[in-house]
Structure formats: structure tokens, C-alpha cells
PAVEX-48260 format. One record per residue (C-alpha): residue number from 1; x, y, z. Coordinates in Angstrom, 1 decimal. Each point is the difference from the previous one (the first is absolute). Layout:
<atoms>
+-----+--------+--------+--------+
! num !      x !      y !      z !
+-----+--------+--------+--------+
! NUM !      X !      Y !      Z !
...
+-----+--------+--------+--------+
</atoms>
This chain:
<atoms>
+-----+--------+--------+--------+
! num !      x !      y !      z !
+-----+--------+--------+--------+
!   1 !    0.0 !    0.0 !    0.0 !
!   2 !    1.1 !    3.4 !   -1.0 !
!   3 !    0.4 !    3.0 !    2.5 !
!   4 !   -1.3 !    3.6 !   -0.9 !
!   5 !    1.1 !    2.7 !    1.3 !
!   6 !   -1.5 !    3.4 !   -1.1 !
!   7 !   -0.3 !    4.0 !    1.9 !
!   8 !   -3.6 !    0.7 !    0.7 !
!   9 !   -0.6 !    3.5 !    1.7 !
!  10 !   -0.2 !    0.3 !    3.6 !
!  11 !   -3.0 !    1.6 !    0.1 !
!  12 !   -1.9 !   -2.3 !   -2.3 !
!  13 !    1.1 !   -2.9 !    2.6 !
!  14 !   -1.5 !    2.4 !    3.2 !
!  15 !   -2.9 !    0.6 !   -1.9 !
!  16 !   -0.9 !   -3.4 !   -1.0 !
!  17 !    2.5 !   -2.3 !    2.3 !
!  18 !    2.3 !   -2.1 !   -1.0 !
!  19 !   -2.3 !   -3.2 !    0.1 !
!  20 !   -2.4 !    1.4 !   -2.2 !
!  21 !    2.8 !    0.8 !   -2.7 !
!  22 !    1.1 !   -3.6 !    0.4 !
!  23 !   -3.4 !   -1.6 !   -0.4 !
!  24 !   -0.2 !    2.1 !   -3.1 !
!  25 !    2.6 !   -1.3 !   -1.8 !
!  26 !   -0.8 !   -3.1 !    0.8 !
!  27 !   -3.0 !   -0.1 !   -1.6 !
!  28 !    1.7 !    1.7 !   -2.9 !
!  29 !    2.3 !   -2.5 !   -0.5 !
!  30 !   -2.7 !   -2.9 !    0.9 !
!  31 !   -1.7 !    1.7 !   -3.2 !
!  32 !    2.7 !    0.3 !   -2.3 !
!  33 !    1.1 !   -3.4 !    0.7 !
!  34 !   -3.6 !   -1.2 !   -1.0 !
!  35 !   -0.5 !    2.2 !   -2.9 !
!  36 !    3.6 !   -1.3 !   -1.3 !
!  37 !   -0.9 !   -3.3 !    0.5 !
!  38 !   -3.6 !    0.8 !   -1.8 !
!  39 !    1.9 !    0.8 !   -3.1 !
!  40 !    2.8 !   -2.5 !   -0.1 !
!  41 !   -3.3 !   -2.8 !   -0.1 !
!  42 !   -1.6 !    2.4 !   -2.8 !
!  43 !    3.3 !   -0.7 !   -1.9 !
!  44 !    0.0 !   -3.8 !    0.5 !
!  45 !   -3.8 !   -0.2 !   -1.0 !
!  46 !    1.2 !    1.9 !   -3.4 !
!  47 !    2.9 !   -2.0 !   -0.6 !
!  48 !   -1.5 !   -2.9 !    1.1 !
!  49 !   -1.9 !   -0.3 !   -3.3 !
!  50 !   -3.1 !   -0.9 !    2.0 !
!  51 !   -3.1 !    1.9 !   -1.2 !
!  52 !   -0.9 !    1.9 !    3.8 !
!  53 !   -3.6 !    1.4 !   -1.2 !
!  54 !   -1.3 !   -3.5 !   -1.2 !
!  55 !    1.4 !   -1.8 !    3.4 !
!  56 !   -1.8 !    2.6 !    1.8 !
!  57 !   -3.2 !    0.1 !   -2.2 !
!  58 !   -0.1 !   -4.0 !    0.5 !
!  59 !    0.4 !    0.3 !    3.4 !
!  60 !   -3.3 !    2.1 !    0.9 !
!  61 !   -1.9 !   -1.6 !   -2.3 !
!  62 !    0.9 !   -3.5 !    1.4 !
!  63 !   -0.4 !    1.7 !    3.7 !
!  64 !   -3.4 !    1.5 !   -1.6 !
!  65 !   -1.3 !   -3.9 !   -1.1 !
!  66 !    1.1 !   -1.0 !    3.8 !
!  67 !   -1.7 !    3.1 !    1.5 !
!  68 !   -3.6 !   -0.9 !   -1.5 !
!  69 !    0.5 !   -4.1 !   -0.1 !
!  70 !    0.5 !    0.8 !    3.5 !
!  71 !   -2.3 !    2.2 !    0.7 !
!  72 !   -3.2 !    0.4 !   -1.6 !
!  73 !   -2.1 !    1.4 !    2.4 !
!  74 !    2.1 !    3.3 !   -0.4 !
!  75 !   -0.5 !    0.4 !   -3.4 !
!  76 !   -3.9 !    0.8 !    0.1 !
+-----+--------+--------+--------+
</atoms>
């Protein structure tokens, strides 16, 4: 894992505390991670050769037959 270490003003850490600014970045970093991740699958998908929309098309429409085979009496 790598170390950071950045200035931040003094009076931003008074003003929102030094926890706060930490939790922050965490999350920022949580969400950079996950949107990295998000397109580093998008790039396997397209190279994968595999046609995404028709997976996904055939998925709710097999989830759809389920849905209904299993229940009818919602579908009234």
C-alpha cells in the first residue's frame, strides 16, 4: 500500500477536523477504485467479443417467463 502525503490548510482541518477530511477521501478513493474497476469490466465485455445487450436482453426476458410461471396471480 502506498503512503500519501499532501498540505491541506490549517484552517480547513479546524473548520472541518481532521477525521472528517480523512473519511472524505476515503470515500473518494472507495469511489475511484470502483468506477476504475467499472471500466476496466466495460473493456473486457468489448473485447470479450460477447454481444452485452443480447446477454442482458435474454436475461429479463427469461427472469420475465419465471416472474409470471411463478406468479400468476400478480399478473391480473
Amino acid at each position: 500500500m502506498t503512503v500519501l502525503e499532501f498540505e491541506i490548510e490549517d484552517q480547513l482541518v479546524k473548520n472541518m477536523g481532521l477525521h472528517m477530511i480523512k473519511n472524505f477521501l476515503s470515500r473518494q478513493i472507495a469511489f475511484l477504485k470502483v468506477t476504475y474497476l467499472g471500466e476496466k469490466i466495460s473493456q473486457v465485455i468489448q473485447h470479450s467479443g460477447i454481444d452485452h445487450d443480447k446477454e442482458v436482453e435474454e436475461a429479463r426476458q427469461e427472469a420475465w417467463q419465471e416472474y409470471k410461471t411463478k406468479n400468476p396471480q400478480n399478473l391480473q
